[in-house]
N, C-alpha and C positions, 0 to 999 in steps of 0.2 A: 333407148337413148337417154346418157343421164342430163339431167338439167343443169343448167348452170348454179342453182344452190347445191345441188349435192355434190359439183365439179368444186365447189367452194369449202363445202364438209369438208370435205376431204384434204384439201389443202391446207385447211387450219389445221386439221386431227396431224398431218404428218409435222407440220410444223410447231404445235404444242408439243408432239412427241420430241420432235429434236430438241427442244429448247428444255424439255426436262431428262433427256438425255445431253445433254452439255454441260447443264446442271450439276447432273450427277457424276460426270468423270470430271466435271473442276474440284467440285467440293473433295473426290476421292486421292484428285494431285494431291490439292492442300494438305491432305491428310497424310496421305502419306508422305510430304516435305514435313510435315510437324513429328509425325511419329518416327521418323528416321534418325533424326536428333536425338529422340530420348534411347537409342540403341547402340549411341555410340558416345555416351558422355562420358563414358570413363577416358577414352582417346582424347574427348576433346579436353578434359579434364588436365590432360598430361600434356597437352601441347598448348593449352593458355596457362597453367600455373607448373611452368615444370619445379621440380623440387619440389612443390609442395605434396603434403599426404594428401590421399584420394575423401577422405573422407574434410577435408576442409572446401578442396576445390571440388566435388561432386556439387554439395550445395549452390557453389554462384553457378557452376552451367547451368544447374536447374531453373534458377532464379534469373537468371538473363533470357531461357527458352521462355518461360512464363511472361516476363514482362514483355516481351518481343510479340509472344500473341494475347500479351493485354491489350497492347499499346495500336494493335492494329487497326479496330476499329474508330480511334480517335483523329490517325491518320488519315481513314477514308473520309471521314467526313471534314477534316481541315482539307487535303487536295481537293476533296470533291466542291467546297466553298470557292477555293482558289479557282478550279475551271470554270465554275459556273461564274465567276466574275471578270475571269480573262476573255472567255471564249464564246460567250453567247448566241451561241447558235451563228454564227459567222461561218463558222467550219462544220461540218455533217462528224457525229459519232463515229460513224466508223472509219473518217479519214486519221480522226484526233489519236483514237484506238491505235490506229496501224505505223502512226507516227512514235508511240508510245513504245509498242510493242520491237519497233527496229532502233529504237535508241535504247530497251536493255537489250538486245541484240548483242548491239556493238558493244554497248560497256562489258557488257559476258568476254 
């Protein structure tokens, strides 16, 4: 009969698993939205600078995709300042999350 620590092993172990499994198919979205982009720049190329030659307008897609995932990190930590000064623990994480998640929902 197992004990209630190893009933507890166990529960952490599948839960560390999940959480570096979650880990790892967010990080693999991400990536594949970032890398998707650079396989179609020439389209997007032609559809924000139409008229122009491809080799003017390649350059700013590129430079907008760049700065876009420069720029991300500065963001997380200005919104992340912003909740943490709105919301103080008033609201639980994953209600704030799920309210987050159905308002791009809708804007989609």
């Amino acid at each position: 009969m197992p004990t209630a620590a190893a009933a507890n092993s166990r529960t952490d172990v599948a839960n560390q698993r999940n959480a570096v499994l979650a880990g790892f198919l967010g990080w693999t979205l991400d990536a594949f939205d970032f890398f998707i982009l650079t396989l179609v720049i020439e389209d997007l190329a032609h559809a924000f600078f139409p008229g122009s030659p491809l080799e003017e307008a390649r350059p700013r897609i590129a430079l907008a995709i760049t700065l876009t995932l420069a720029m991300r990190p500065i963001g997380a930590v200005v919104f992340g300042l912003i909740d943490q000064l709105q919301c103080r623990s008033k609201v639980g994480r994953r209600i704030k999350s799920r309210s987050h998640l159905d308002h791009c929902s809708i804007e989609a």
